[in-house]
C-alpha positions in Angstrom: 29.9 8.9 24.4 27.2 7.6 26.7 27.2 4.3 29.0 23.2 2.7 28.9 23.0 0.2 31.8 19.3 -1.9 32.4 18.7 -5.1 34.6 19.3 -7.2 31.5 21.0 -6.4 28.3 20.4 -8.5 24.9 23.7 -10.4 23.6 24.0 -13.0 21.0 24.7 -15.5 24.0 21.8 -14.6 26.5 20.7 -11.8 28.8 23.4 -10.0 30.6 22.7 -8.4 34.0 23.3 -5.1 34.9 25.8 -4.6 31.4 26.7 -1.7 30.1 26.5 -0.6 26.5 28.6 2.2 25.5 27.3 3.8 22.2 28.2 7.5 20.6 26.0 10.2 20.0 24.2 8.7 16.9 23.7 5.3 18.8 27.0 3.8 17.2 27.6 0.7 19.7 31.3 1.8 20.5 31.5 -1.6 23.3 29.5 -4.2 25.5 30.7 -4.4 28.5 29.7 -7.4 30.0 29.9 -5.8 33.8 28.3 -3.1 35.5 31.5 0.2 35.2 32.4 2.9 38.1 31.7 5.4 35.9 28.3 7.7 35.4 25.6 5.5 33.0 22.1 5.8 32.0 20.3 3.2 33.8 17.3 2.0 32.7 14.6 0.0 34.3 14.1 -3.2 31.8 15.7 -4.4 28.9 17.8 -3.2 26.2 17.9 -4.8 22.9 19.0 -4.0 19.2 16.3 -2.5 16.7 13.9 -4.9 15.6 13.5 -6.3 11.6 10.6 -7.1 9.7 11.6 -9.9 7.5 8.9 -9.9 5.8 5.9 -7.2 5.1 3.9 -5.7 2.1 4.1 -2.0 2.4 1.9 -1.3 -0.6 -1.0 -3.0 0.6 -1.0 -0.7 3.3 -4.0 1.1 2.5 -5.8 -1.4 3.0 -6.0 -1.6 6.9 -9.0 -2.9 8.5 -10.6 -3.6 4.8 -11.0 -7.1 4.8 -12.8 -9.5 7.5 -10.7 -12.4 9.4 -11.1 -16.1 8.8 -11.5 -16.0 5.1 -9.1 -18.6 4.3 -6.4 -18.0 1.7 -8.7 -18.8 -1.5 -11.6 -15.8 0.2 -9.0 -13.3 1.8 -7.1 -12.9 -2.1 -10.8 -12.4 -4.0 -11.4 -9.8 -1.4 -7.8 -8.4 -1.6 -7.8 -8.0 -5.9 -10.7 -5.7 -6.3 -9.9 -3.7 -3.0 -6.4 -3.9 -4.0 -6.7 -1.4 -7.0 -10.1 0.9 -6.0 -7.8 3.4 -4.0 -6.4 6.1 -6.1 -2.5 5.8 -6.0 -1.9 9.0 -4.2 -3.7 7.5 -1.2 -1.7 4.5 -1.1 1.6 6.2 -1.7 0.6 8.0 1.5 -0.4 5.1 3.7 3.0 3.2 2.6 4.7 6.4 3.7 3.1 6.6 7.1 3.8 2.7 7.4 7.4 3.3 7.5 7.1 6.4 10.1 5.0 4.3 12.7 7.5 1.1 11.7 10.6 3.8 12.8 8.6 4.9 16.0 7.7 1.2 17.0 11.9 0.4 16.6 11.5 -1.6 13.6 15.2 -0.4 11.8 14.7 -2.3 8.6 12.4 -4.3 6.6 12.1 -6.8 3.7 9.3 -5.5 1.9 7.5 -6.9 -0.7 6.7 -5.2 -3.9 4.5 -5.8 -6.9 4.8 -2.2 -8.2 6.5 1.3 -7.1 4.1 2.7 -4.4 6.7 2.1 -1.3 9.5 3.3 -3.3 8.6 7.2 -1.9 8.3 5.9 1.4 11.9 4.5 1.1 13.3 7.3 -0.3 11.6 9.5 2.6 12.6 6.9 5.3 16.8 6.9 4.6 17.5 5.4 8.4 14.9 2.4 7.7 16.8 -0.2 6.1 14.9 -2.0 3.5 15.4 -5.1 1.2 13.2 -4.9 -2.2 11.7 -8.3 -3.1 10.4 -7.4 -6.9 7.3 -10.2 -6.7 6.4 -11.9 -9.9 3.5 -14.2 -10.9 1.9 -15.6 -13.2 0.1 -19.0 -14.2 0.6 -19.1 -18.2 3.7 -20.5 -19.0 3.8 -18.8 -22.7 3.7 -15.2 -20.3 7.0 -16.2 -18.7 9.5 -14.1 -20.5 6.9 -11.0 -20.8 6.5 -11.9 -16.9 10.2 -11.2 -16.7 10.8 -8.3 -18.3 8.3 -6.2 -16.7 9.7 -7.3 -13.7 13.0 -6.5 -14.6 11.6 -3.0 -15.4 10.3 -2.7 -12.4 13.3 -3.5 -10.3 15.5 -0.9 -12.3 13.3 1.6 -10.7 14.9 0.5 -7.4 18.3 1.4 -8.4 20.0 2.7 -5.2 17.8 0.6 -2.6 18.9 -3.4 -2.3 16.4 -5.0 -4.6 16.0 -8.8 -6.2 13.7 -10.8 -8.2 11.6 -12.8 -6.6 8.2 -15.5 -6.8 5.2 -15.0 -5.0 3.6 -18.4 -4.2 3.9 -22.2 -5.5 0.3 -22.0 -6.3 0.4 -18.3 -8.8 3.2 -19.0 -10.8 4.4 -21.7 -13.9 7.0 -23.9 -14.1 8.6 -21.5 -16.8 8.6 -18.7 -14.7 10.1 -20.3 -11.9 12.7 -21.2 -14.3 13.2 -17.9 -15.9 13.4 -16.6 -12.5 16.3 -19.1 -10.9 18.0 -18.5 -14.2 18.6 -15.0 -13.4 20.4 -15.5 -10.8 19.1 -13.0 -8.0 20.7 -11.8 -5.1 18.2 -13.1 -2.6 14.9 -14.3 -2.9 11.7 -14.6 -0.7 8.6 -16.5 -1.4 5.2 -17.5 0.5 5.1 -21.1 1.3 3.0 -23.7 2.9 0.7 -21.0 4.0 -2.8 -22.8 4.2 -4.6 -26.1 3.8 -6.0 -24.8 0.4 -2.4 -24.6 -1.2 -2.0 -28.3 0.0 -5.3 -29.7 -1.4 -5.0 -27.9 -5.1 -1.0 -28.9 -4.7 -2.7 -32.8 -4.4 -5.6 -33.4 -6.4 -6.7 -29.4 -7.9 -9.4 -28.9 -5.7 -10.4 -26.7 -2.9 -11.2 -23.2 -2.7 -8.6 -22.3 -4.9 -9.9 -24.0 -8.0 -12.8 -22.2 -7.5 -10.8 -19.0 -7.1 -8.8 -19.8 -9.9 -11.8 -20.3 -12.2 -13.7 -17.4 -11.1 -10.9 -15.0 -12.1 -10.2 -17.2 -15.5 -6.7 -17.9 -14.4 -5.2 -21.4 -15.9 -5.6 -24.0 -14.1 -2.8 -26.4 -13.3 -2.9 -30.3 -14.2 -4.1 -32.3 -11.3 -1.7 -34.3 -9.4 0.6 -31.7 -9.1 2.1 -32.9 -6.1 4.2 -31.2 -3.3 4.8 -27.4 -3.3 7.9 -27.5 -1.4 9.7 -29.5 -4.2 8.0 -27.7 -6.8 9.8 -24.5 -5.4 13.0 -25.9 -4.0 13.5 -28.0 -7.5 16.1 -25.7 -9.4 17.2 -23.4 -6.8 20.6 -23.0 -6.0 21.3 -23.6 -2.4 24.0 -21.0 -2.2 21.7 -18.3 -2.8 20.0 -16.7 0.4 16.2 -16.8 0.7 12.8 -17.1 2.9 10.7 -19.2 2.9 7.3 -16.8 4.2 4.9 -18.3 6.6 5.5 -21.9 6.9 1.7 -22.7 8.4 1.5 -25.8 7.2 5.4 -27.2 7.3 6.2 -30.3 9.5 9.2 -31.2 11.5 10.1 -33.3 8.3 10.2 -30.3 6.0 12.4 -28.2 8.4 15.0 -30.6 9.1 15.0 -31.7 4.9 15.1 -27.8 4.0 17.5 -26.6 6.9 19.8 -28.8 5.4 19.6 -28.9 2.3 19.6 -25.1 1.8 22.2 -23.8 4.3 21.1 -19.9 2.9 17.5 -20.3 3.7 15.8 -18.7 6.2 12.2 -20.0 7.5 9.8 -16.5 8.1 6.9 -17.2 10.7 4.4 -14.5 10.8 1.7 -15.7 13.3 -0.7 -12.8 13.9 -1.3 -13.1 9.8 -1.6 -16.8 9.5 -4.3 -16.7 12.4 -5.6 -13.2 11.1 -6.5 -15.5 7.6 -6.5 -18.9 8.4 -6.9 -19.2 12.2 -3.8 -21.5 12.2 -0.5 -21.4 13.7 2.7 -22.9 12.5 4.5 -26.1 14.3 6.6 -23.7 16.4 8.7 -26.9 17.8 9.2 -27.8 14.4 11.7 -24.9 13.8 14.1 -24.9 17.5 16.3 -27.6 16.1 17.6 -24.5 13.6 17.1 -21.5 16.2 19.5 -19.5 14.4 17.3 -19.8 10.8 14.0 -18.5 11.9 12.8 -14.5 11.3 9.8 -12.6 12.3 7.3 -10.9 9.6 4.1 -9.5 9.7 2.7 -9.9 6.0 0.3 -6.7 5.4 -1.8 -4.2 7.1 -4.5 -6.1 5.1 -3.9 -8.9 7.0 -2.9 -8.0 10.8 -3.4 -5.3 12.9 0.0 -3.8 12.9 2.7 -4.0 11.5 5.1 -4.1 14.6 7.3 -6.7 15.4 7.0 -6.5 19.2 3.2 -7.4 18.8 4.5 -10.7 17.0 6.6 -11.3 20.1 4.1 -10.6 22.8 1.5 -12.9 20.7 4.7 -15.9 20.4 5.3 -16.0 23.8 1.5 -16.5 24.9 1.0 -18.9 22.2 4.2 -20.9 22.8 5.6 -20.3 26.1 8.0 -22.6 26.0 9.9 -20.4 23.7 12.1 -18.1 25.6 12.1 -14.5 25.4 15.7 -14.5 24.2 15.3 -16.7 21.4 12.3 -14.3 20.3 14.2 -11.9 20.5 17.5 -13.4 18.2 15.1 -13.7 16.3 13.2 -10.4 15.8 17.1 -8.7 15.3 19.9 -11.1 14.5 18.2 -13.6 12.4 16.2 -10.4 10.5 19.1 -9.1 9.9 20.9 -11.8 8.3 18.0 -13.1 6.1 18.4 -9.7 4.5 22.0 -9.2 4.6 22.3 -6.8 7.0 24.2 -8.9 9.8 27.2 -6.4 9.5 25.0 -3.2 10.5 22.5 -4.6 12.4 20.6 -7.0 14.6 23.4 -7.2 17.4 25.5 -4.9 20.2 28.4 -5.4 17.5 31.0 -2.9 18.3 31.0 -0.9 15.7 27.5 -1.2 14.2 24.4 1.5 14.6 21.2 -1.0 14.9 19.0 0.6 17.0 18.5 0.5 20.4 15.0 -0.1 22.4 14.3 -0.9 25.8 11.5 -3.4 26.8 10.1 -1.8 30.2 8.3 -3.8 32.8 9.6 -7.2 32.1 8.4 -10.5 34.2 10.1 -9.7 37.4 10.4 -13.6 37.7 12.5 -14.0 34.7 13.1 -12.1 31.2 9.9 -12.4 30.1 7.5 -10.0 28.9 4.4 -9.1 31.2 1.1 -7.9 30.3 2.5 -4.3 31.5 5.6 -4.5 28.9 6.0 -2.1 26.3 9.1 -1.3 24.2 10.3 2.4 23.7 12.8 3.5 20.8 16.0 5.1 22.6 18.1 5.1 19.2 
């Protein structure tokens, strides 16, 4: 048994000062205690926090680091991404997955909800055991008659997951058919996860089927959908059962509107922001004001190595609180752990000092000695 003691300790309620957490030898969190104890502790200079979750992430584009140029807009960054995508033998990007997992252990990340469109990061999961991970089996697909074929090779995909928690899920508004979003919902999955509102391309060929996208669309002979479509949101949210849990990725582009209409609507659903991708791609940011009304709903991702410069969580939280600093520290935090956790169903072994859960333990050193903050001298160091 070992008593950590730091300035400020993370609890579901706020910092506590000078707390102890009393954990076993494997990190087990055996009781917080809210005030500093007479007996021996480790005291550490900073703050202690859970293990942080990456909600949302494409492992298997991970060989693709440092491939494709900022600023391309959605319709640019996917033409680039395809023929890239599929040039690297799979050996190589079997390799590069695995190596994402080891530097997402050693940055404190403790699970992830990893999108996958084929079987290159199941290796890595099987060689990363103590990283947690929730499968999102991504299908797409424009031509309605392909729905059902759409299905079962996603199904047979997913079967390969068998042993790692795994679902059926959509990739955009934008690549996939009514039927398939049918077939989909009909199957009932577990969870779900899907990329939404991410760029002012999806909203003009969602309006009047132009854009970009057309021309993307066209130039890789993919079927075009009728003009007029309308509003993605409802396109997606139109058949889905509320009581199932899901993630909505991104968000760019969602108003306050959206939030409130969603958030209540779908009590299961949580809303995924991953900044450093959206500006990476689009040099936009979401509404962050639009999502405090539903503080306990939002989760941190990072989309790919494609499409950001790491895949750590912490960077996400150092770039939220320079870009909205009004946004405190704690509530970046609740939701880089807690929220994570819960979006993938993991809220009963991680994300919180929980008596009787193991979900990591890091330390952010050098805080803001005016507050719990981060300063440009913070780091975070993996103690569990």
């Amino acid at each position: 048994m070992r008593l950590l003691q730091a300035d400020f300790v993370y609890s579901s309620h706020g910092w506590l000062p000078d707390a102890a957490l009393e954990v076993d030898a494997y990190g087990t969190v055996l009781r917080l205690h809210p005030s500093p104890l007479g007996e021996p502790t480790t005291r550490y200079a900073g703050l202690l926090i859970p293990g942080l979750v990456n909600a949302h992430c494409h492992l298997e584009l991970s060989h693709l680091a440092g491939q494709i140029p900022e600023n391309t807009g959605m319709a640019g960054f996917v033409q680039q991404l395809i023929p890239r995508r599929f040039q690297t033998e799979e050996k190589l990007q079997v390799a590069a997955a695995d190596q994402a997992m080891s530097s997402l252990a050693a940055a404190g990340t403790v699970a992830v909800g990893d999108i996958c469109n084929g079987r290159v990061s199941l290796p890595a999961k099987r060689n990363h055991p103590q990283l947690k991970t929730f499968s999102f089996i991504e299908l797409l697909g424009r031509a309605p008659q392909k729905a059902a074929e759409i299905l079962e090779q996603g199904k047979a995909l997913a079967g390969e997951f068998a042993g790692f928690p795994h679902a059926l899920s959509l990739h955009a508004p934008y690549s996939i058919s009514e039927a398939l979003k049918k077939a989909v919902y009909a199957s009932q999955p577990e969870r779900w996860s899907i990329h939404m509102l991410e760029s002012l391309q999806e909203l003009a060929w969602f309006r009047d089927g132009s854009g970009p996208m057309r021309d993307f669309f066209q130039a890789f002979n993919i079927p075009l959908q009728a003009e007029g479509a309308g509003d993605p949101l409802q396109f997606i949210l139109s058949g889905m059962a509320p009581s199932i849990p899901g993630l909505l990725v991104h968000n760019t582009e969602m108003t306050a509107v959206q939030v409130q209409q969603v958030a209540q609507a779908f009590p299961a659903l949580h809303f995924c922001l991953c900044p450093r991708s959206n500006q990476f791609i689009h040099r936009r940011l979401p509404a962050f004001e639009a999502f405090l009304a539903y503080p306990d709903r939002v989760c941190l991702g990072t989309d790919s190595a494609a499409s950001n410069r790491s895949l750590d969580i912490f960077d996400e939280i150092r770039f939220l609180q320079k870009e909205a600093p009004n946004i405190s520290l704690h509530r970046l935090v609740t939701w880089a752990t807690e929220n994570g956790a819960a979006a993938l169903g993991l809220s009963g072994e991680l994300g919180s000092f929980r008596e009787g859960r193991r979900p990591g333990i890091n330390l952010i050193t050098h805080p803001d000695p005016e507050g719990p903050r981060l300063s440009s001298d913070s780091a975070l160091v993996k103690l569990y």
